[in-house]
N, C-alpha and C positions, 0 to 999 in steps of 0.2 A: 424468439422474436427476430426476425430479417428487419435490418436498415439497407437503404439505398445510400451510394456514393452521394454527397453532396452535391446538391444540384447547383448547376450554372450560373453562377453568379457576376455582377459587375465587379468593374478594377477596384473601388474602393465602397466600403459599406460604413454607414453611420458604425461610430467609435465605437458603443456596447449593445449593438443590437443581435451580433454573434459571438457564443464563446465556444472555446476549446479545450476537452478534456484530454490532458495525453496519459498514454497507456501504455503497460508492460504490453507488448504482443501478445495478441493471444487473446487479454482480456475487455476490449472494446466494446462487445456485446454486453460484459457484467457491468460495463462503465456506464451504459448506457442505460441499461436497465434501472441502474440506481439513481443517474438522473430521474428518470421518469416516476419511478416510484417514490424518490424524494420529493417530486412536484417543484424540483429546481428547476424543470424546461422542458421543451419540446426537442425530439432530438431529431435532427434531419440529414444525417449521415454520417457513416462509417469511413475513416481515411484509415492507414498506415498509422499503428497506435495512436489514432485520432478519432477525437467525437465530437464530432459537432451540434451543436444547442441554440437554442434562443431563450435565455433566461429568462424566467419569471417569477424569480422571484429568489430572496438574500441567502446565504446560508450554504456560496459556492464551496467555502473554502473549508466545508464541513465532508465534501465527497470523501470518500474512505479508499475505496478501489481506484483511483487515476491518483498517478504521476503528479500530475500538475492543472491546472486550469489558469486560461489566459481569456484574455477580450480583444476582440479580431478587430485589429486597426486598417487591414488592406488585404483584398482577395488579388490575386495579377494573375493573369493567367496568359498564355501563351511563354511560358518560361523556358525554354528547351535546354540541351547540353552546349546548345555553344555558349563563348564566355561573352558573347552579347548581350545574356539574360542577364550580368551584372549590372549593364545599364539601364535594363527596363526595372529591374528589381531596386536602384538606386531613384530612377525617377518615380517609382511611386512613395518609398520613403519620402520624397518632396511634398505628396499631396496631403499627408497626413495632417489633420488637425492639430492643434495642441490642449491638453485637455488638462484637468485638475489629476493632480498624484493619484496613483490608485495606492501607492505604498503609501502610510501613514508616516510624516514625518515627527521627529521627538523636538529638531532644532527651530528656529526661528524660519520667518518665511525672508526664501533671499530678495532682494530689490531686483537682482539682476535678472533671474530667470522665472521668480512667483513660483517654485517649489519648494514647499516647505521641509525643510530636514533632508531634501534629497541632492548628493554630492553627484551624480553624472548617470549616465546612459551606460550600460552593456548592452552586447545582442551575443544570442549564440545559434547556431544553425547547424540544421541536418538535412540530407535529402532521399529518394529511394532511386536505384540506380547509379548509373556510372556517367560525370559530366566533368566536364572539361575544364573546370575550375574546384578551390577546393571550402570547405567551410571558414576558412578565416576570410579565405576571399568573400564569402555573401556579408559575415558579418561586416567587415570592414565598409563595402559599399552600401547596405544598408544602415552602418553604422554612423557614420561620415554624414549620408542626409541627414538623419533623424536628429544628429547633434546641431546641425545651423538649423531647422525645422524649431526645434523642439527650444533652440537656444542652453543646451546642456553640452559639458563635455562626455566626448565619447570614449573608453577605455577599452582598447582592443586586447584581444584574448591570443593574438596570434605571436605576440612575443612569448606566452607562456605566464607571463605576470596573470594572476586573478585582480579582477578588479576591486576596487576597495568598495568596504563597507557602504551602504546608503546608495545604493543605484537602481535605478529603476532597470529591470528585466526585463527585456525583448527577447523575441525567439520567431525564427525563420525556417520555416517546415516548407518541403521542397517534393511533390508526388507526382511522374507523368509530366503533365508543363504546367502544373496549378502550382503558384507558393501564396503561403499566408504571412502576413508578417502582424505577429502579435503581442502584446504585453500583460505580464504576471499579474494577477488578481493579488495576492497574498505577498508578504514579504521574503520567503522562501519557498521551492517546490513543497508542495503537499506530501510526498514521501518522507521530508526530512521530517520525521515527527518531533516533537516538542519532549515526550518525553522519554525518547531512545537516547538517555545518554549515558546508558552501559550497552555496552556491545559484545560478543565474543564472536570468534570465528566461525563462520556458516550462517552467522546469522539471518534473517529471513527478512525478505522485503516485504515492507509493512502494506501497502497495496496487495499483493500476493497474499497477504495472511488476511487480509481482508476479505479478498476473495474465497480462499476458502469459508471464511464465515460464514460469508452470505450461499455459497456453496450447500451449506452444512442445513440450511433450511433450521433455524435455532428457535422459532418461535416455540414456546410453552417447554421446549426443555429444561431438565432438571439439573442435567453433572453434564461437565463437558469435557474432556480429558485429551491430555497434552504428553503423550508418554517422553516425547524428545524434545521440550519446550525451548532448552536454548535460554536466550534472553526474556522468553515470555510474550514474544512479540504474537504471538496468533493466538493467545489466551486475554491478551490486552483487548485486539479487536474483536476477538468472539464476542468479548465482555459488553460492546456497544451495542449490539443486535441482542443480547441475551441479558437483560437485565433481571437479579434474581437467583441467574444461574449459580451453581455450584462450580466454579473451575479449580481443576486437580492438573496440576503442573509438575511434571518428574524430568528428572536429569538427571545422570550418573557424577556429571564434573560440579562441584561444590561453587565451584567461580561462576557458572553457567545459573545455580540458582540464585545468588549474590546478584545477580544481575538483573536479573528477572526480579526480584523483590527491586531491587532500586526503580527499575523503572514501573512495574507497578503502582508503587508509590505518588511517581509523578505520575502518570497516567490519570489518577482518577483526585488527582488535589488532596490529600491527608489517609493514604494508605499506611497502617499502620500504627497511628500517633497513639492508638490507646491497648494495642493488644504488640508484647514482644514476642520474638518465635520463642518458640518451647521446643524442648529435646523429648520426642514421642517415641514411643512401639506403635507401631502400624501392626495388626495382626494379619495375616491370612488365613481362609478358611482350607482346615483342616482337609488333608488329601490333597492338597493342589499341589503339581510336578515343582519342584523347585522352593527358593527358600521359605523357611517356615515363618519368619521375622525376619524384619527391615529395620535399621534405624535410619529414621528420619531427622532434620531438621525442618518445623513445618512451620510456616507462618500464617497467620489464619485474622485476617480483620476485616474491618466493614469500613468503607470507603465515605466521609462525611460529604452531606449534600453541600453542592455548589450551586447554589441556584442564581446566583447574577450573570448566567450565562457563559458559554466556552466556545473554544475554537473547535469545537466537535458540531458545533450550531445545534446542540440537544435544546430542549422546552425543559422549563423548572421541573416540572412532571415527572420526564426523561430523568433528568438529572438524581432528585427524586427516588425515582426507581433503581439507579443506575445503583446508589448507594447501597444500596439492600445487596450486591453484590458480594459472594463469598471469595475469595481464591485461597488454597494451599499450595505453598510453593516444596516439592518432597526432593532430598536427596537420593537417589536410589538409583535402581536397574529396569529400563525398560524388556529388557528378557524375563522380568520377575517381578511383575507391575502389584503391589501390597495394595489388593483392593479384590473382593468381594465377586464371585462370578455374576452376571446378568447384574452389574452395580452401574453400567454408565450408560448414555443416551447417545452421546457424538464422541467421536476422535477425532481430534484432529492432530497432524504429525507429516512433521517435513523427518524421515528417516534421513541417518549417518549413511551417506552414499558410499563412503569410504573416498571421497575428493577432498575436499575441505577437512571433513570430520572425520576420523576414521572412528567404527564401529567399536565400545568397549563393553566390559562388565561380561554379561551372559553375552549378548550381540555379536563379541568380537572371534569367537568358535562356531556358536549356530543362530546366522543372523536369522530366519525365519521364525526364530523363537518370539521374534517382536510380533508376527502377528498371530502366532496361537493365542498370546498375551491378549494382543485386542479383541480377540474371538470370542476368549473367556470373560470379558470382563465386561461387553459388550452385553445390552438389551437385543431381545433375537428383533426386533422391528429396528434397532437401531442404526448409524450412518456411520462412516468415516470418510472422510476429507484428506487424501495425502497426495502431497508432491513424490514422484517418482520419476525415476529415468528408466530404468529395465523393468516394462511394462508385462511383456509376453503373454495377454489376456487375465490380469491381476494377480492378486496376490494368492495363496493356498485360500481354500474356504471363502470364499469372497467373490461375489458377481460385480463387475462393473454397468453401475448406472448412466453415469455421466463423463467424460475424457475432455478436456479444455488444454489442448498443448499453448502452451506458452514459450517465450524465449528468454533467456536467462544470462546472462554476460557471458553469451557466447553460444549457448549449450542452449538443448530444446527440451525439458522435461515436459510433462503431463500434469496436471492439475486430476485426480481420478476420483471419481461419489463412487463409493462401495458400501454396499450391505451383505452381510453375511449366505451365504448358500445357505438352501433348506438341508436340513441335516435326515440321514437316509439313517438314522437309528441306532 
């Protein structure tokens, strides 16, 4: 589906009549889509990891693929590189309304400014192109209004200090001579998820793992499989869209599945509580290159229903279903994946690029062994979903369906849908 740039609008627009999805580069179109198919809004343009929407209806801060979502407090347009736009950008800060908290406060409501539980204003800003001022400069002068505006103190970011806890987030997005200047839906970005609080190195951007999700096209699948799972973070979100699924999570580092169980756990409210891992043989079938037996650590429960609702914005239903969910979390070797030829439906796999992670176990001598592994173990109708960097028309065995380059702190990998080549006998 094509979006058009955002059309022409006035210097300032009612408070929540437009919001804004932001995005890894790249992924705009999926952000967009997932609006639309959530029935969260009407989307009416594509910016610089920007989406723009007309909400209609609650359940923003349930998006899975965007960064962040914000509520468009002021469009200004004619903003150019000179440091003039700091005054047109500061006078429309002046016109802004003042409106009831979107963060929910815990403390008491103040006399002084009628925000309850909220101790002051941040803004942070970005722009595209080269201008003659710098982002602490936008904040500061959109800063500065919005605090006499708004009657809130302002804490600026350009000493370096974070600002403290309980502040309402602003954010000044700057493309061509359009800026927006808008404010947080949620009490943190949508990336930071709730329940990523193990991490290890290389980790994957939950957005990004989202996307390949929804990538992965997961309706009515059966096994979903994670040969380099990491912290678990793309088996976590597979797990939203595939409720039911079987997911199979492998990792050679022991700490890397320690993590991936923790946050599982929180992921889905009482992962766990009634089944502890067990020390297994995993068998493989007989004839297959490489080891005969794995030993595993696997952990294997059913996630209890949460039905008074979440911040995933799931229906009891959902939630419901959600629970029926399998996962095993495996210690092992994805060069030598203990699993059954023609045993899985999807893959999905952010591979050891050898930057972050360097490649171990079988991988670290014959790194293509990772996908005969998915080859074999793979349904011949079945998909894979990997992040890669050295693409060269895909991997051995494997037709590319789909290529989604995205940008990556710094680096531009591929987002790539592969399905196996027809095999010549």
């Amino acid at each position: 589906m094509r979006y058009a740039r955002p059309a022409e609008g006035r210097r300032a627009r009612p408070f929540a009549r437009f919001a804004v999805a932001r995005s890894v580069r790249g992924l705009e179109p999926l952000v967009a889509a997932e609006i639309e198919n959530s029935r969260l809004g009407r989307v009416h343009g594509l910016r610089h990891r920007e989406v723009w929407f007309e909400p209609e209806g609650s359940g923003l801060t349930g998006l899975r693929t965007a960064d962040d979502v914000l509520l468009v407090a002021a469009v200004v347009d004619g903003v150019g590189a000179a440091r003039s736009a700091l005054r047109r950008l500061g006078a429309a800060a002046r016109t802004i309304t003042p409106f009831e908290p979107v963060v929910p406060g815990e403390a008491g409501r103040s006399s002084e400014t009628g925000f309850p539980g909220v101790t002051g204003l941040e803004v942070s800003a970005s722009f595209v192109g080269r201008r003659n001022y710098t982002r602490f400069e936008i904040e500061d002068a959109v800063g500065a209004e919005l605090s006499r505006r708004l009657r809130l103190p302002y804490f600026s970011r350009s000493g370096g200090v974070a600002p403290p806890a309980g502040c309402v987030a602003w954010r000044v997005t700057i493309e061509d001579d359009r800026a927006v200047i808008a404010v947080r839906v949620a009490e943190r970005p949508l990336h930071r998820r709730a329940y990523k609080t193990a991490s290890i190195r290389g980790t994957l951007h939950p957005p990004v793992a989202a996307a390949m999700a929804a990538l992965a096209r997961l309706d009515g699948v059966r096994t979903i499989l994670d040969p380099c799972c990491g912290a678990g973070t793309t088996l976590i979100e597979a797990a939203v869209l595939a409720p039911g699924a079987r997911l199979l999570g492998l990792d050679h580092d022991p700490h890397a599945i320690a993590a991936a169980r923790s946050n599982a756990y929180r992921a889905l409210g009482g992962w766990d509580r009634t089944t502890r891992p067990t020390e297994v043989r995993v068998e493989r079938k007989a004839g297959v290159e490489g080891e005969a037996r794995a030993k595993a650590r696997v952990g294997t429960a059913r996630a209890e229903a949460q039905v008074k609702g979440s911040a995933q914005g799931m229906t009891r239903a959902e939630w419901k279903a959600h629970a029926e969910a399998r996962v095993e979390w495996v210690a092992g070797d994805a060069g030598s994946v203990p699993l059954e030829e023609g045993s899985v439906d999807r893959v999905l796999v952010n591979p050891p690029w050898g930057r972050q992670v360097p490649p171990a176990g079988v991988l670290a001598g014959r790194p293509d062994r990772l996908w005969r592994e998915v080859r074999r173990v793979l349904v011949p109708d079945g998909l894979v979903v990997a992040l890669l960097y050295d693409l060269d028309g895909g991997p051995p065995g494997f037709e590319v369906v789909e290529r989604v380059p995205v940008s990556l702190s710094g680096r531009r990998p591929v987002l790539v849908v592969l399905r196996p080549r027809a095999s010549r006998g």
